[in-house]
N, C-alpha and C positions, 0 to 999 in steps of 0.2 A: 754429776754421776761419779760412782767410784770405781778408777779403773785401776788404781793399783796394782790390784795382785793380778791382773790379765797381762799389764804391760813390764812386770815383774818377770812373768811365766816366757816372753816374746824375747827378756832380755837374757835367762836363762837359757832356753832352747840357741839363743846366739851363741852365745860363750860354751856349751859345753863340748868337752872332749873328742878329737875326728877320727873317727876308724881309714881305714886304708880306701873302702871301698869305693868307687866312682857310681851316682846315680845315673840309671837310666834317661837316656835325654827326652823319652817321651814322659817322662814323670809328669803327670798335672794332678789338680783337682778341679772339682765340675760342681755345681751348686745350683740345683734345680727346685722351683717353688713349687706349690700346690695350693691350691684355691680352700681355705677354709674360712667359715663364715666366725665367725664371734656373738658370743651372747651378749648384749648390751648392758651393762651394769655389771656383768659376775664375772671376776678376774678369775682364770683360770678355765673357764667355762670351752670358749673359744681356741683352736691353736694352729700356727702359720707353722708349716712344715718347709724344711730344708734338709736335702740330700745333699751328701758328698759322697763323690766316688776317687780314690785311689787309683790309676790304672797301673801304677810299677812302686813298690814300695819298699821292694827286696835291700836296697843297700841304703835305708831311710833308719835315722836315732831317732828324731824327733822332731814334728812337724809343728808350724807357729801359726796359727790361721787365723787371725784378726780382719774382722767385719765390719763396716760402717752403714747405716740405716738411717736412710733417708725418705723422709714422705714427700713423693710427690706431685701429690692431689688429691683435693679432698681436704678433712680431717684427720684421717687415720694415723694413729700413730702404732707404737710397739712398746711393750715391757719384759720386762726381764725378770720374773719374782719367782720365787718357791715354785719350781714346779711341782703337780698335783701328782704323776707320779713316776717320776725319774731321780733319782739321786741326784743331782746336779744338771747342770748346764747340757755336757753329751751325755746321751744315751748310746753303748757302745750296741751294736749290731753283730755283732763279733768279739772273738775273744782278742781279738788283734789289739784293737786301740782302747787304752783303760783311761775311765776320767781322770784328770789331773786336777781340776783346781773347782771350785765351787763358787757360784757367785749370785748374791742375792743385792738387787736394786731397786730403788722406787719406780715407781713412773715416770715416764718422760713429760714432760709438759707436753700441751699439744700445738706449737709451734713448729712449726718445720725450718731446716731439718733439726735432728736428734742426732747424736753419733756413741758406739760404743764397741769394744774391744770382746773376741770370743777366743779363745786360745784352750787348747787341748795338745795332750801327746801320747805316747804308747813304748812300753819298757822291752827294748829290745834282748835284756836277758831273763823275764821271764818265759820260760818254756813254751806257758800257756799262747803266747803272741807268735808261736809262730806262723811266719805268712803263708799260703798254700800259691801255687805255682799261679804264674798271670794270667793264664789260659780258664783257671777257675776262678777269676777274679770275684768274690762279692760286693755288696756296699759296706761300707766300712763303718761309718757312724752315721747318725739320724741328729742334725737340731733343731729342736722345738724350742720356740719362744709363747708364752702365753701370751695373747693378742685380749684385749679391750678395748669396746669404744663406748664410751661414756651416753655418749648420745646416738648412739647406732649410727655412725657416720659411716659415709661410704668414699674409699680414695684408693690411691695405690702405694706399696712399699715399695722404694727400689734398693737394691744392696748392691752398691755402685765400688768396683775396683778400684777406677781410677782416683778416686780420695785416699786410700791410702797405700800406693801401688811399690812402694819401698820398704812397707812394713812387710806383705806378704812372700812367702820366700819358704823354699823349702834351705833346712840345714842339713849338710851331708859332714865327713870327715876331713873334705880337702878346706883350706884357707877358702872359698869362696861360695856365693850363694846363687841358685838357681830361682829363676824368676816363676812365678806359678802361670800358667794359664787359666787366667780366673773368667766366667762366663757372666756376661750380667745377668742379673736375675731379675724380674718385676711380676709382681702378684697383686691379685686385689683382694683387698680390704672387705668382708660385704656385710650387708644389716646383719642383726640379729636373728638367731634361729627362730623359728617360731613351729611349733604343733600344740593342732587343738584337737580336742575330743568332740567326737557327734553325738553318738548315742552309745549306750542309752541317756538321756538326758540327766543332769542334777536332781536326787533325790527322787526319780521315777520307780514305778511299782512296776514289775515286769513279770509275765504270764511262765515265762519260757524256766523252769528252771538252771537249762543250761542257756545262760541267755550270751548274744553275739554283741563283741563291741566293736565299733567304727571310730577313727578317725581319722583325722587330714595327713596326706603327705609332710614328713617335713620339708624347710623349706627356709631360707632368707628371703632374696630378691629373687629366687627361682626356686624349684623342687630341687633337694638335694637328696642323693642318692643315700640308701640307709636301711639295716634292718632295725626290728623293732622288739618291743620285748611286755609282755602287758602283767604289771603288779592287780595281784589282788588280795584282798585282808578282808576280814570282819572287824578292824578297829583302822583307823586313821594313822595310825604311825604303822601299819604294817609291818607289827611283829609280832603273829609269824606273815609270811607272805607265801603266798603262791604265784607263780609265774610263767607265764608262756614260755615256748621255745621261742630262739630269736627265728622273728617271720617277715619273711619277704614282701606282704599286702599288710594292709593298713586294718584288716578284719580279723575277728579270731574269734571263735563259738567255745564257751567253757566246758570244755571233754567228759566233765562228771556235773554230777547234783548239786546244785544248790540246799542250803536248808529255809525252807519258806517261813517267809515270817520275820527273816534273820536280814538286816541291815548290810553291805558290803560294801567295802569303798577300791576305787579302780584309779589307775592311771598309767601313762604310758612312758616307756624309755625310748630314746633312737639312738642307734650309734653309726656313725657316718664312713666311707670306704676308709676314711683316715683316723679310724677312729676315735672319732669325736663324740662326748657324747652330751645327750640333751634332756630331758623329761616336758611332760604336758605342761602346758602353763595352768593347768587345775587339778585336782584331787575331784572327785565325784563319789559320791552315794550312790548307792539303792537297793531297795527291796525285790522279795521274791514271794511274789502273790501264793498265797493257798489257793488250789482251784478249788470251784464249786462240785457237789453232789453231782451224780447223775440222776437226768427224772426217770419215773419208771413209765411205759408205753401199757396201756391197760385196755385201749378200745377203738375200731372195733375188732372183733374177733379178725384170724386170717383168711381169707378166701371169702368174704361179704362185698355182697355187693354193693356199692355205695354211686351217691348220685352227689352234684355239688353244694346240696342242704344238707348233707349229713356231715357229724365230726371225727376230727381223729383226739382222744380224750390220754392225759398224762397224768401223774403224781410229779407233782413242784420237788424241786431239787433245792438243796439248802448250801448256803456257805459258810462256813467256818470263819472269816475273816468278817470283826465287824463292823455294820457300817456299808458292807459291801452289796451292790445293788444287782439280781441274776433277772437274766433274760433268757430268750430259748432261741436255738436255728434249727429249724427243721428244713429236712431234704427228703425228696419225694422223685424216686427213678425208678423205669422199668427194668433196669438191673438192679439186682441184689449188692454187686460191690460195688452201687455208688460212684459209677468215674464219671456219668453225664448227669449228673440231676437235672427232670424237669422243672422241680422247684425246688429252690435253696434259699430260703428268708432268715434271716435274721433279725435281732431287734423287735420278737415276739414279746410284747409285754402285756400290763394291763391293761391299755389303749387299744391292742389287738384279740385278746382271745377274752375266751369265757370261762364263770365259774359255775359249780353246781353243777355240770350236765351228767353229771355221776353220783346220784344221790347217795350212796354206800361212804364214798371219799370225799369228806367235807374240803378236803387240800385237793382234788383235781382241777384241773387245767382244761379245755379245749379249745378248737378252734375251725371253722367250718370252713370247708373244703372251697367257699365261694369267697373266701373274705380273705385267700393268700393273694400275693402280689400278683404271681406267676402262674394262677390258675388255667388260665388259658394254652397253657402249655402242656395238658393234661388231657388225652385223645380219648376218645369214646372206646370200649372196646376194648381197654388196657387192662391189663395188671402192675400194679405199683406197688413198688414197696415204698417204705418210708420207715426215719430215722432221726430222734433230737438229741440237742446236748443244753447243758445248760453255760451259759455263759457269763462273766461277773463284769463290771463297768472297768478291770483295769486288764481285760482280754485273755483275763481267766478261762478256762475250759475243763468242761468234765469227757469224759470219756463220752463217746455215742452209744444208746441204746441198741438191742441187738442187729439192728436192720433187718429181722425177721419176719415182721408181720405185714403183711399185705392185704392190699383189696382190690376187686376187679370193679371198675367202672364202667358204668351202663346207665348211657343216656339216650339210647337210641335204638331200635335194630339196625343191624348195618350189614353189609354184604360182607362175604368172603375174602378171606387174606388171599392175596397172590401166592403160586406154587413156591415156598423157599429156595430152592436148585435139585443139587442131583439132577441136571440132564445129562442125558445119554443119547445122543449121541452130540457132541460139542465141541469147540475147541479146531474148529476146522480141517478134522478126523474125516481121513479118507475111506470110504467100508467099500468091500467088493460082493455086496449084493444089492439087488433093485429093490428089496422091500426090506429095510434095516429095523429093528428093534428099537421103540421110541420109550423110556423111560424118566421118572422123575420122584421126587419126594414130597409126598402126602402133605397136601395144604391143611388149613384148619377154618374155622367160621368164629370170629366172637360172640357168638349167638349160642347158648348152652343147646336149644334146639336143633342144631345142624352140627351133629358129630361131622368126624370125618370119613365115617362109614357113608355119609348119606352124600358128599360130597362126590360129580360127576366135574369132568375135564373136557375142554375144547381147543383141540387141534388144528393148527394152519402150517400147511407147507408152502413153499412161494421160491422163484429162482430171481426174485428182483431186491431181494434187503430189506422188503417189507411187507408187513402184514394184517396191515390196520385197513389198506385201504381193499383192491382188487388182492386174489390170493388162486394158487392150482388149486390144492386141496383139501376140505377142511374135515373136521373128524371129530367125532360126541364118543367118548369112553363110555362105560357102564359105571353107575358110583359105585363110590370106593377103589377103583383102580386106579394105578400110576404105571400102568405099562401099557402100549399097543403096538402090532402091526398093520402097516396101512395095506389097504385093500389093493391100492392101482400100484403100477410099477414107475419107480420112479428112474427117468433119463442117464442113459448112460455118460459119460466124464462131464455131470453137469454140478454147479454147485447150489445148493439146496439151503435154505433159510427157514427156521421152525420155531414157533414159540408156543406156549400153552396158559392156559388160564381156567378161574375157579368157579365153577355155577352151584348154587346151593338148591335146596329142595323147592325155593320160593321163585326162584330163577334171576336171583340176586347172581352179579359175575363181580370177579374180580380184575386188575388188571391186566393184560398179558404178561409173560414173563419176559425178561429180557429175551432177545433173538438170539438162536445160535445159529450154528453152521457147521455143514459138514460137505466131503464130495463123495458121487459113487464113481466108483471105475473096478466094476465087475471085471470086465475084460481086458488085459492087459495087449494095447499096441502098438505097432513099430510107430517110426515119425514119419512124416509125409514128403509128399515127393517133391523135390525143390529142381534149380537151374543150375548151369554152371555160366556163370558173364565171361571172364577175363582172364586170360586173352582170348579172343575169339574164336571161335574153331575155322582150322587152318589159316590160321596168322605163322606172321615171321618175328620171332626173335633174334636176338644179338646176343644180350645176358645169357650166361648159365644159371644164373638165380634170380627166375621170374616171377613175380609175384601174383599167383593163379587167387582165385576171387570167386565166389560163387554165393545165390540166396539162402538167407535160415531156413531149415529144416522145422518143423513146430509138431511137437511129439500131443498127439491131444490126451494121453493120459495126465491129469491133473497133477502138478510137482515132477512131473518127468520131465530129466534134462537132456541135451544130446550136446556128444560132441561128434568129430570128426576126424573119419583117413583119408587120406589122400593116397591115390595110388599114379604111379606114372611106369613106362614101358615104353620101348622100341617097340613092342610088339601091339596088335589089335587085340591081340587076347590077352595082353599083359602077364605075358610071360616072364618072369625074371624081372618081377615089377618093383620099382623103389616106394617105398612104405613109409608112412610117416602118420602117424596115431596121436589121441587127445589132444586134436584141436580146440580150440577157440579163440577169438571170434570165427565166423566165417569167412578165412583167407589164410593164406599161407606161403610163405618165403620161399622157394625150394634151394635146399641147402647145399653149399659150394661140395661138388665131387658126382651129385644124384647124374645130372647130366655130359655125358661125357666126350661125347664126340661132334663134332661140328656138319653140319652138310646131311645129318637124319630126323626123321620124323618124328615125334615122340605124341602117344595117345597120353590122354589123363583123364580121370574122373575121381568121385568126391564119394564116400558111402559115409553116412550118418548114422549114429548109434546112441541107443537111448539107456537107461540107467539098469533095465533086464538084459542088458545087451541086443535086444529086437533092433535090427537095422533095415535103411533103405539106402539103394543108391543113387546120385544125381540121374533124373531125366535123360541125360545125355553124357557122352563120352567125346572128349575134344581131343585135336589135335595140334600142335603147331610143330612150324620147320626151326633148327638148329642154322643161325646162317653161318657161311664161312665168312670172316673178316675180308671184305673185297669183293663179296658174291654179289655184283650190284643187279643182276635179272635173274636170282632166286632160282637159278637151275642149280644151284647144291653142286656147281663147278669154277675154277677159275680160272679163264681163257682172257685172249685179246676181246671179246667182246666185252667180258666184266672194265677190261682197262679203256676202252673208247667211250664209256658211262660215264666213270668216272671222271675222266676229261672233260667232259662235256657238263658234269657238276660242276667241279672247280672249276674251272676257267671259264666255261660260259654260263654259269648259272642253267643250266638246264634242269628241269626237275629230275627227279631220283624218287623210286617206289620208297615207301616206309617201309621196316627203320631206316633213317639216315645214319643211324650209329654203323653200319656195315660201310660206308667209307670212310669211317674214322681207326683207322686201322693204327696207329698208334697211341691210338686210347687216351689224348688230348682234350676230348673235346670240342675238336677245333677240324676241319674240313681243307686243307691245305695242301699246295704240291707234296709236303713232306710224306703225304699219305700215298698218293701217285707212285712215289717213288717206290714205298716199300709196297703198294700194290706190283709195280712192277718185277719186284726181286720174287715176290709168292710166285706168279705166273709163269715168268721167263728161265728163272734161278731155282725156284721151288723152294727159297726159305720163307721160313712161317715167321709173322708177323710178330713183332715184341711184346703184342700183349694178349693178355684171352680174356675177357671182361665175362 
């Protein structure tokens, strides 16, 4: 190798001239690899990237950065030649550091290791270089080495410091040298690029004037990351060239026309996050089919009735392109735009249809309604339209004939269509009358004999969801009507089930309609009368916030909800009564302050209200006692008898009326002399107890 002028440049940057200033002691550089693959055989193709970052550079003349390149597995080795398109050796990234020296080498043999010298600097009195503060630090320069492997070998590079760890060095102004903090760096080496094309295939005729190309990710020994870019020409050297925008997926549909007839050759570019870039390993052709003629639809007339021995008769469609072989697809749907076809055949040819059945049109076509694939998909009773194209063997297409003409099919008499919808009433619609208004829309008969004038309807009411089998009420309209009211009256807040069906003049029916539903509730009523549980009337509480309890309420107007008040009083007539509205469920907390004194009686009861506001109140009106904390025989006093109770609690376990919580006087939880005691001080002293639960 010739490294001359590198270690020339290293012995330069030594010797020259020192300004005053002192470098930063965090000065380093940093050398980071990145994974790029190499094209196998094509130097230059492939390229192994390296970053250096500067972190302090402000009191820096010139920097000496010599490299050693060692492969350390595998094959792989590294070259150093013309790069493809950098001026030289660095690429500056900045205006800071400018190339110094240029170097061009052969190839290394592929024996490991290789070793070579990389040396750059940056002119600290051009203007242009000046540094911007550390705080906006960038990267400073990019080296790229073009990588080849001969035989697509796969190995690793490593650019190892410690070989030459005396060479590297930063040069400042003072007599001496700062050592780099150099990072090792190791990357791999990997196969060759590869991307193939799919479709359209080599030399294939293609229908689509804008036609879609496909191909493979690129890729080495993995998918590598990449957009794409797709050339197209009408000449092989593509010039001129049209070309995609760069595209994300591997697909891409050409935006405008082709000219049919006309030869086009394609292929693909990829260019990698590191910009790398690569093309298809083929060039491709192809053509752009002329489509065929459309045929013309001649028979039979629209609105005829046809049975599965008669035909549907065309004029042949022609191709333009010679050589080229048309066939027909017909579609045949009881809609006009064709989104369900009953039949849709293809590959109508002379094997399939007939000639001659149109003596006038020596070039017509047919084909009888028994002899399609899909015939059986064609209901008695219908109307169809139907529609062909012509089609050529390289999936050519002409345009469809109008899809206008139609025929009604009749192979049978057949009973009545079911009523379409329109009911009224449906939807689980609540009316407030007993004999509702039952409406619907006019059925029809496939039978040209049974207008829908002659057509009568049969009614079933029913409160059980169905109506096929037992039913309450059933009902014969007059034909031609689609509205009635029923004779009886129907149950108040009940829910009601109806459906309706089609009888023709012959007493052909059709099926029922789907069921609806509706409710009546004429009469709007309060909810009904319920209980109050808990606490029981005249019980003893302890708590000021007890939690009173009572059954659901059940409003029988249909969708009517209820909730609840609660009303509570010292008084029987609830006087100056606490209030507490929009309940639910049914219970409720009573909330610290409602009750307020200890040793009185308090009434309560529950009123239920429904969504009109119609209320009822609980069955019953309860009461319970307020105990005083110590009042162990619930006479709403505290005496020595309350305290010889309590004594006889604690210390002899004797039973105690419920709650026990009334000798638990300092609100412990726990039944102990401590409670004794301050029972004692209530009684004897008159102080109130420490706590009011």
């Amino acid at each position: 190798m010739r490294k001359t002028g590198l270690l020339l440049l290293a012995i330069l940057s030594w010797t020259i001239g020192r300004l005053s200033a002192q470098p930063d002691p965090r000065d380093s550089v940093i050398l980071e690899s990145k994974i790029v693959a190499p094209v196998a055989g094509a130097s230059g193709s492939g390229v192994a990237r390296m970053k250096v970052w500067i972190t302090n550079k402000d009191s820096l003349t010139y920097l000496t950065l010599p490299l050693i390149e060692t492969s350390t597995s595998g094959g792989a080795y590294m070259i150093l030649s013309r790069p493809r398109t950098f001026n030289g050796v660095v690429v500056p990234l900045t205006g800071t550091l400018r190339f110094f020296a240029a170097a061009n080498m052969s190839r290394y043999n592929s024996t490991s290791p290789d070793s070579f010298l990389v040396a750059a600097g940056f002119d600290p009195s051009d203007p242009a270089t000046i540094e911007p503060p550390n705080a906006t630090r960038k990267p400073v320069w990019e080296l790229k080495f073009d990588t080849v492997s001969s035989q697509a070998q796969v190995g690793t590079v490593q650019f190892d410091s410690g070989r030459v760890t005396l060479s590297i060095q930063f040069t400042n102004t003072e007599p001496s040298d700062l050592p780099v903090n150099f990072v090792k760096s190791v990357f791999q080496v990997g196969v060759a690029f590869q991307l193939d094309l799919i479709a359209p295939v080599d030399q294939a005729v293609v229908p689509d004037p804008r036609p879609t190309f496909l191909w493979s990710s690129l890729r080495d020994s993995a998918t590598v990351p990449a957009t794409y870019t797709v050339f197209l020409a009408d000449n092989p050297f593509f010039t001129p060239a049209d070309t995609s925008p760069p595209l994300p997926d591997t697909t891409w549909q050409v935006p405008f026309d082709l000219q049919v007839q006309t030869t086009y050759y394609w292929k693909v570019r990829a260019i990698t996050l590191d910009n790398d870039t690569s093309f298809s390993l083929e060039t491709r052709s192809f053509r752009v089919d002329a489509a065929p003629g459309s045929p013309l639809d001649i028979s039979p007339p629209s609105g005829s009735d046809m049975s599965m021995f008669d035909y549907l008769v065309w004029l042949e469609g022609s191709d333009p392109d010679p050589g080229d072989q048309v066939t027909y697809q017909l579609q045949i749907d009881d809609n006009s735009n064709f989104s369900s076809p009953e039949v849709n055949q293809s590959g109508i040819d002379e094997n399939t249809l007939s000639r001659g059945m149109a003596k006038t049109f020596p070039n017509a076509l047919a084909i009888q309604l028994s002899h399609l694939a899909d015939h059986d998909n064609l209901r008695d009773d219908s109307l169809y339209y139907w529609r062909l194209r012509s089609v050529d063997n390289h999936g050519g297409v002409s345009a469809y004939t109008s899809g206008q003409r139609n025929f009604y099919l009749n192979l049978a008499d057949s009973s009545p269509r079911p009523v379409p919808g329109g009911f009224i009433p449906s939807g689980g619609v609540v009316l407030t009358t007993h004999k509702p208004d039952f409406s619907w829309f006019q059925s029809s008969d496939p039978d040209p004999e049974d207008p829908p004038s002659s057509l009568l309807y049969h009614l079933r009411l029913d409160m059980d969801g169905e109506i096929a089998g037992d039913f309450q009420f059933g009902y014969a309209t007059p034909p031609g009507e689609t509205t009635f009211v029923p004779l009886d009256s129907l149950a108040e807040n009940s829910h009601w089930f109806w459906a309706v069906r089609t009888v023709d003049s012959k007493g052909a029916r059709s099926a029922f309609s789907p069921i609806q539903d509706f409710y009546i509730n004429a009469v709007n009523e309060p909810p009904s009368a319920f209980s109050l549980l808990s606490p029981s009337d005249s019980a003893f509480i302890v708590t000021k916030t007890p939690s009173l309890d009572w059954a659901d309420a059940v409003d029988p107007d249909p969708f009517d909800g209820v909730t609840y008040e609660v009303l509570i009083s010292a008084f029987a007539n609830f006087d100056s009564a606490f209030t507490a509205g929009g309940i639910l469920p049914s219970s409720y907390t009573v909330q610290a302050g409602a009750l307020a004194v200890r040793g009185r009686l308090y009434y309560w009861k529950v009123r239920a209200i429904d969504n009109a506001s119609l209320n009822t109140e609980s069955s019953e009106v309860f009461h319970f006692t307020l105990l005083k904390l110590g009042d162990a025989n619930h006479d709403g006093l505290l005496t020595a008898a309350d305290i010889v109770l309590l004594l006889n609690f604690v210390f002899l376990q004797e039973p105690l009326d419920p709650p026990l919580e009334v000798a638990d006087l300092n609100c412990d939880g726990l039944y102990a002399p401590a409670d004794i005691v301050l029972a004692l001080n209530a009684v004897f002293l008159a102080q109130p107890p420490p706590c009011d639960p």
